[in-house]
N, C-alpha and C positions, 0 to 999 in steps of 0.2 A: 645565702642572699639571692633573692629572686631577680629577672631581670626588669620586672613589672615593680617598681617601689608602689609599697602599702601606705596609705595614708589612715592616720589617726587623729585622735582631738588633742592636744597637748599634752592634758593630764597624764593620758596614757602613755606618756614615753618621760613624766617627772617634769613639764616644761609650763610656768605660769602663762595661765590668756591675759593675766594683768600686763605682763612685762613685755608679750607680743605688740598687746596693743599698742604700749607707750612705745615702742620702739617706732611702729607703724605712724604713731602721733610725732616723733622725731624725726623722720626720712621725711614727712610732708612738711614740716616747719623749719626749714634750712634754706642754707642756698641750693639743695641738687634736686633737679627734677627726679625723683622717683619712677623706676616704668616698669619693674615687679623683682618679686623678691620669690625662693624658695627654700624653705628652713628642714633638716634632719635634724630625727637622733635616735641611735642607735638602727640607720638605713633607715626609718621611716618618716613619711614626711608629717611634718606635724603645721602647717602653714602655708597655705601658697598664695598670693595676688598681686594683680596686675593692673594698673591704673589705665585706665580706659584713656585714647583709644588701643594699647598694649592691650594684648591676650597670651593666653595660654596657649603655648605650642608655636608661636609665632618665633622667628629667626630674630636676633638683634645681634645689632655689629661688637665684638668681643674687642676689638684691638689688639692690645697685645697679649690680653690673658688668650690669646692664640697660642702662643710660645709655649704655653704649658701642653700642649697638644703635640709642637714640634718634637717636645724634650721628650714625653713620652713615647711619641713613633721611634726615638732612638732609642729608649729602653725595652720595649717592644723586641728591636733587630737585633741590640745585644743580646738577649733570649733567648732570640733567635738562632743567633750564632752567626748573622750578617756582619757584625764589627763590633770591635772592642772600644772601650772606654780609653783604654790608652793607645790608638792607633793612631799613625801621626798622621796629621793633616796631607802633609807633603806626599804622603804614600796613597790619597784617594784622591789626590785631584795634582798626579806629576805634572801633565802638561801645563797648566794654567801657574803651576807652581815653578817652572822655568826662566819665569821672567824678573823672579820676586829675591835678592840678593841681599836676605838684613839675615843676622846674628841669630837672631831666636828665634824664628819662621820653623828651624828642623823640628827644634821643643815642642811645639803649636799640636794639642793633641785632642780629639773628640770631647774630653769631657773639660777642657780648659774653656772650649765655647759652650759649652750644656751651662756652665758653670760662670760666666760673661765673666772672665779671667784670662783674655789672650793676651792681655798685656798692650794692647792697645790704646790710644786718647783720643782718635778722631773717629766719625764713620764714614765710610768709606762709599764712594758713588755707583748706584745703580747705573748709571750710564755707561754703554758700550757693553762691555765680557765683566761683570759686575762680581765675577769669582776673583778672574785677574785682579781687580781692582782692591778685593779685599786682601788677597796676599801680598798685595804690593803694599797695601796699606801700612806705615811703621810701627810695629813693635818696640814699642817704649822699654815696659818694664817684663821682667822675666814671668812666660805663660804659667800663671797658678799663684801669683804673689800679687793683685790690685783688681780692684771690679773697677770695671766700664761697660755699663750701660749697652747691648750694641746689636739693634734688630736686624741689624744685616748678617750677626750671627747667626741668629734662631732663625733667617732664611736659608743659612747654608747648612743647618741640622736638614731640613725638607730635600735640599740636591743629597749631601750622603745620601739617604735613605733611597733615592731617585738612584745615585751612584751603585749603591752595594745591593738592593731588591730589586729592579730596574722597575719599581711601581711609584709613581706621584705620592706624593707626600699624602697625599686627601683619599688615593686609592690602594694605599696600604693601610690607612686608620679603617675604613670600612674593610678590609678581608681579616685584620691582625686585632681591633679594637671595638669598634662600631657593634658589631654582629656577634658578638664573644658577652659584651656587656646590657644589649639590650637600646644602645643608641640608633636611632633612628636616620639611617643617612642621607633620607630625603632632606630633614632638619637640620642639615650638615649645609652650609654654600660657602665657597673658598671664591676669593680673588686669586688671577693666576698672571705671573708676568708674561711679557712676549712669549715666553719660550715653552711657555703652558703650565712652568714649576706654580703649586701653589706655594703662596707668601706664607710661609711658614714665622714671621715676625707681627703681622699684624691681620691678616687676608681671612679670617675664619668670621662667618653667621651662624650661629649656635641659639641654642635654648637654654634655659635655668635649667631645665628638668636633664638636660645632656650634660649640661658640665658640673650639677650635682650628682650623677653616675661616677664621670669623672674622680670628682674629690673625693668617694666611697670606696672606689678601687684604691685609691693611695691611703686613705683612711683603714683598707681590710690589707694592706701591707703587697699589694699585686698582686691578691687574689678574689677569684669571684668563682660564686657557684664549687668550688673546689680547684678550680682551673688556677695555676699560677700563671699568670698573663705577662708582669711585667716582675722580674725577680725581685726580692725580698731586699734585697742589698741595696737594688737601684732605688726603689721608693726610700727606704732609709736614711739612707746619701743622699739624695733630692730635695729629703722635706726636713732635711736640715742644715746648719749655714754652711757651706762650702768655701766662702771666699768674705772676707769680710769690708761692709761699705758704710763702717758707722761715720757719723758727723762730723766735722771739721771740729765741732763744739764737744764731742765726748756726751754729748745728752743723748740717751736713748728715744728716739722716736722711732713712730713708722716710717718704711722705706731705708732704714738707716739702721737694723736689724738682723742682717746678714741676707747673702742672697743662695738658696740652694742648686736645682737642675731647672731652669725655667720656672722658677717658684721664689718667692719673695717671703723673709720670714716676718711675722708679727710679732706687733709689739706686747700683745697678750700671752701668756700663759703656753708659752710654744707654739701656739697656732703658725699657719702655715699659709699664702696665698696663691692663687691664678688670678693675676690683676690686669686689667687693661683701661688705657687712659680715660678719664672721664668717667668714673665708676664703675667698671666691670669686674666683679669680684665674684670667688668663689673660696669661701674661709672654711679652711677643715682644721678644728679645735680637738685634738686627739682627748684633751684629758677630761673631757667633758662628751666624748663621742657625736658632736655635732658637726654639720656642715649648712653652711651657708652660703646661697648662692644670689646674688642681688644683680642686677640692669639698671641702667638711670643717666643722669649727664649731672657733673658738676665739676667747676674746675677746680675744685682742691684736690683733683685724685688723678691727674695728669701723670704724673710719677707714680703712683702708689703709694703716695705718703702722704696720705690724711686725717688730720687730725680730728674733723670734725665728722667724715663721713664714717671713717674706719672706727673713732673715738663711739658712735652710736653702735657698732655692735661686742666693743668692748664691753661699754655697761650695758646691754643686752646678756653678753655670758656670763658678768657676775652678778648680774641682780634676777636673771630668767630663769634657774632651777626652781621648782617648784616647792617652796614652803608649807605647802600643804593650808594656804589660806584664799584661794581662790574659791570663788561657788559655781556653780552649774550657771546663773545669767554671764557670768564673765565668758565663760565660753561661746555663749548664744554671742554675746554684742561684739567678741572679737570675728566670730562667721561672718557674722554681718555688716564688719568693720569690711572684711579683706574681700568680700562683694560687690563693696560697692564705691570700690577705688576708682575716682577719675581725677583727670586731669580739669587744668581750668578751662573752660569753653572759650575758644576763640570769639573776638570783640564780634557784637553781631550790628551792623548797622547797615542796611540794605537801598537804604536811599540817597539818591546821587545825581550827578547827570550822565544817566546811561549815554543821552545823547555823543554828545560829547567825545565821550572815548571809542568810541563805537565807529569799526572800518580797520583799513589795514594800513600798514607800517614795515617800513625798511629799515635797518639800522643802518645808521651815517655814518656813526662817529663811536669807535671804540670797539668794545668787543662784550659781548653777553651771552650767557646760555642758562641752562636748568640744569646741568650737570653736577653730581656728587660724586667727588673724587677724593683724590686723600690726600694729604699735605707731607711736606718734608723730604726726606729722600727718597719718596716714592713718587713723587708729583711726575717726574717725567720720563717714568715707565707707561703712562697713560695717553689715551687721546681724551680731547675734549671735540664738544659737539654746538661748540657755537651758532645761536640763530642770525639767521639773515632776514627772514620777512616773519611778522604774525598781524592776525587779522582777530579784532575784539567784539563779541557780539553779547547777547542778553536773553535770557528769559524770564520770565518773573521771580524766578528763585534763584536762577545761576546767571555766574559772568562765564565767559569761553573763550579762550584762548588759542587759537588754530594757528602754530608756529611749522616754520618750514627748518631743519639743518642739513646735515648731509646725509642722516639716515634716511630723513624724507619729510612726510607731512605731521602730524601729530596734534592730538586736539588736547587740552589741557582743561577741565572741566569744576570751576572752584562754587559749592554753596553760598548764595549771598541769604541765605532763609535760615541761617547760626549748624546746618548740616554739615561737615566736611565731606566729600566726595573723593572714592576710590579713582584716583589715576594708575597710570602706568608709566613713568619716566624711565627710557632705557639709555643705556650708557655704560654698553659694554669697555671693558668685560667686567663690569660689576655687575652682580648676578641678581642684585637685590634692587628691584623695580615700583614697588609699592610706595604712595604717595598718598595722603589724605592732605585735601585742597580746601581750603572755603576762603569769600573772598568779603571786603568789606568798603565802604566810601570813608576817608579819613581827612577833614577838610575838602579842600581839593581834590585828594589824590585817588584812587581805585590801590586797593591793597590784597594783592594775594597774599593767603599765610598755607604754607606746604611744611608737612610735618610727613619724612621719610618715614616710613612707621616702623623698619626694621631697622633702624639706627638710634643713634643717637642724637641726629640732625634735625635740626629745625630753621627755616626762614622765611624774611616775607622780601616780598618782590612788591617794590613800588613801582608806580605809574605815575608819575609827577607831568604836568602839564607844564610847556614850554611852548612857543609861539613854533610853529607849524610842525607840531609834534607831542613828542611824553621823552621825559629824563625816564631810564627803565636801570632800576639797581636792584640789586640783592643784597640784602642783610641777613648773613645767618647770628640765630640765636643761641648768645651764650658761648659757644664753640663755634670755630668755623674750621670745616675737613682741610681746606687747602691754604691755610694758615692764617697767620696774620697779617694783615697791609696787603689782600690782593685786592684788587679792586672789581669789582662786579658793577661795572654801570658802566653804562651807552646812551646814547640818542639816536631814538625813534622818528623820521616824518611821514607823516603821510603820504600816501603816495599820490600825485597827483588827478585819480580819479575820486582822492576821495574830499579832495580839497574843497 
């Protein structure tokens, strides 16, 4: 297996361009926004596209199919010979562990968290020494006997590794992983907390083409190139159910399938997952030699258990082996299907009363920023970057947004001519800055629409007119990063010069 993946036309790896297509025809006629997919078999790729404004080789936020990344840096160091599968927790982190007085804590062992089996029901607070916090956390039921859910695990897989290599979690995958498989670590961008760990539960920006290397190393048994990378036993054990989390109902579905090493098993045919919320997946179907790796937003895939999103590459795998009934145009119009993928064009209506909005503004009343941040037990590992003044001008094609927070001045530049416009929204320490802006008149109101483009985020920013001022909110679309019920809106007035 090379580290350069060969790409082919379907037929040639036994895969219909009928059934590509229809799948392609199903991810666009859903509830989930689609934003690129990329299809193996047997290592090659036989399908790649990305719905405009998405491209190829662009970063998109993984979520939690991160965790398959953490679990592997631990099978990596086992390999290694840095730590064992059975070493107990209390033996790599004594001091933090002195505090923490329950029953089953000594049990508590590397692969009970690889394995989200510590026996725990609650998560446990990033706030304050966030290790303390988990040891302290109760131990329910005995380590290896219930699945709980628990990304504050698969951050403490990233400290081991931190603990026993003395390398970050992101800079041992590129010296042990990265560079061994042909991953690109520039196309690698981690979130990292205060203390510089990267978020080994949710913090990774990756690519399709990265985390389908990924699912082929565990697909060729942890090996590449001849190299055994990650041993034969751990992929084994990983990519299949270790701990069981079926249904309260006994009905087999997804998500409710068993969970392996940072791997989620499916409801097809043994297949196997790397899922992160809001569709990030990477499906590796052994009995069929395929691997599938998709990007997109929809909330039925929050858990990983969706019926309708995961349900489309089910019948994908049984109806997409090649019958030997496709022609040569099927192949032409599936190219030319996965070409010329976009998204729907934001509302274009450019006429309004520039007047009007036009001058600058202090916020009064509340609090507001442009900030993308993450929601839940991360939220307040973060800073935010609230605006205090911005000033709204015009061109004939653009509206401009010149806000002032505490990083400093910043111009915000949205198409009013149906172009979205490359910005740059920083807000550290998230590494991902990229923003396409276009703006439009909606009634009344002046409406930005910002589409993160290395995420999965989308929203629009109203401008709603109010007597000596604008109400200024944010609506994010579909998902919102920092949950639900926060509230994103304030009041703007003018500032006295411009009255």
């Amino acid at each position: 297996m090379q580290n350069r993946l060969e790409y082919v036309k379907p037929e040639t790896v036994g895969i219909s361009s009928k059934a590509v297509s229809r799948l392609i025809d199903q991810l666009e006629h859903g509830i989930t926004e689609p934003h690129g997919i990329l299809m193996t078999r047997h290592g090659k790729v036989f399908a790649e596209g990305y719905w405009k404004p998405y491209t190829s080789g662009m970063v998109h936020g993984m979520q939690s199919l991160t965790k398959t990344y953490a679990g592997t840096a631990i099978g990596i160091a086992v390999e290694l010979g840095f730590v064992s599968l059975n070493e107990k927790i209390v033996d790599i982190f004594p001091e933090e562990a002195k505090s923490a007085d329950q029953k089953y804590l000594p049990e508590l062992t590397v692969e009970h968290v690889l394995s989200m089996s510590t026996g725990m029901r609650t998560i446990s607070s990033f706030e304050g020494n966030w290790i303390v916090n988990f040891l302290n956390n109760p131990i329910v039921d005995r380590p290896g006997t219930a699945f709980f859910y628990n990304s504050v695990g698969s951050t403490l897989l990233g400290e081991i590794v931190r603990r026993k290599t003395g390398e970050n979690l992101d800079e041992f995958l590129v010296n042990h992983l990265y560079e061994r498989i042909g991953i690109d670590p520039e196309k690698m961008k981690w979130v990292k907390l205060r203390d510089g760990l990267a978020i080994g539960g949710s913090g990774l920006y990756s690519t399709l083409y990265n985390n389908t290397k990924l699912g082929l190393l565990y697909m060729n048994h942890g090996q590449w190139n001849g190299e055994q990378i990650i041993s034969r036993e751990f992929c084994e054990k990983g990519s299949k159910k270790r701990v069981d989390n079926s249904a309260a109902d006994g009905i087999p579905s997804d998500g409710h399938m068993g969970y392996g090493y940072q791997m989620w098993m499916g409801l097809h045919k043994d297949t196997y997952c790397m899922s992160g919320a809001w569709g990030q997946y990477t499906i590796m179907c052994p009995n069929e030699d395929i691997v599938i790796s998709f990007s997109g937003r929809t909330n039925d895939a929050v858990q990983a258990s969706s019926d309708t999103l995961l349900g489309k590459f089910w019948n994908f795998l049984d109806e997409g082996i090649d019958k030997g009934t496709d022609q040569p145009e099927d192949t032409a119009d599936l190219e030319k299907k996965l070409s010329d993928l976009s998204l729907p064009a934001e509302p274009y209506q450019p006429y309004g009363n520039k007047k009007f909005f036009t001058g600058t503004y202090q916020i009064v009343d509340g609090e507001f920023d442009l900030d993308l941040t993450t929601g839940g037990i991360m939220q307040k590992c973060f800073w935010t970057y609230p605006i205090d003044t911005f000033r709204l001008e015009f061109t004939e094609d653009t509206a401009v947004m010149k806000y002032h927070n505490i990083l400093g001045d910043h111009i915000l530049e949205a198409g009013l001519d149906g172009l979205p416009r490359l910005n740059h929204i920083v807000t550290p320490p998230f590494p991902c800055d990229k923003v396409y802006v276009s703006a439009c008149f909606e009634r009344e109101s002046l409406v930005f629409s910002l589409r993160w483009i290395e995420t999965c985020y989308s929203a629009r920013i109203y401008l709603i007119p109010k007597e000596k001022g604008l109400i200024i909110r944010k609506e994010f679309d579909d998902v919102d990063p920092m949950g639900e019920g926060i509230h994103h809106q304030a009041d703007a007035q003018k500032t006295e010069l411009e009255r």
